[in-house]
Steps between C-alpha positions, in 0.01 A plus 500: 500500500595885476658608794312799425171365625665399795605837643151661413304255662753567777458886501106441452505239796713777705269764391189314663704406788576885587120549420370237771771644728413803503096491463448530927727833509363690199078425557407880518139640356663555131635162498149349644348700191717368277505157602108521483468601173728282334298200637207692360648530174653154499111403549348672228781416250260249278288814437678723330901580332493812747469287785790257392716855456347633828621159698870506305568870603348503807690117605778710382472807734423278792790316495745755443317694766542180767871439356594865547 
């Protein structure tokens, strides 16, 4: 295999790591909201394309707001 796909799945395997870590210290409001609404668009992706974008931005935002 590519040793390539071995060192990103190990920096995407860190990256949730340092997520998970970090989720208890970093739970304000605007986290809360974010988390929310994320599940809420990752709900009401089979309805429409601007869900599915809503749920990829929003996953995104989330997680670099818990990593961060």
């Amino acid at each position: 295999m590519n040793i390539d796909y071995f060192e990103y799945l190990s920096r995407a395997a860190d990256y949730i790591y340092q997520i998970f870590k970090r989720l208890d210290r970093n739970i304000d409001a605007w986290t809360k909201v974010l988390l929310c609404y994320t599940g809420l668009s990752f709900m009401m992706m089979n309805q429409a394309l601007i869900w599915k974008i809503h749920f990829f931005c929003f996953s995104l935002f989330t997680a670099t707001r818990i990593r961060d």
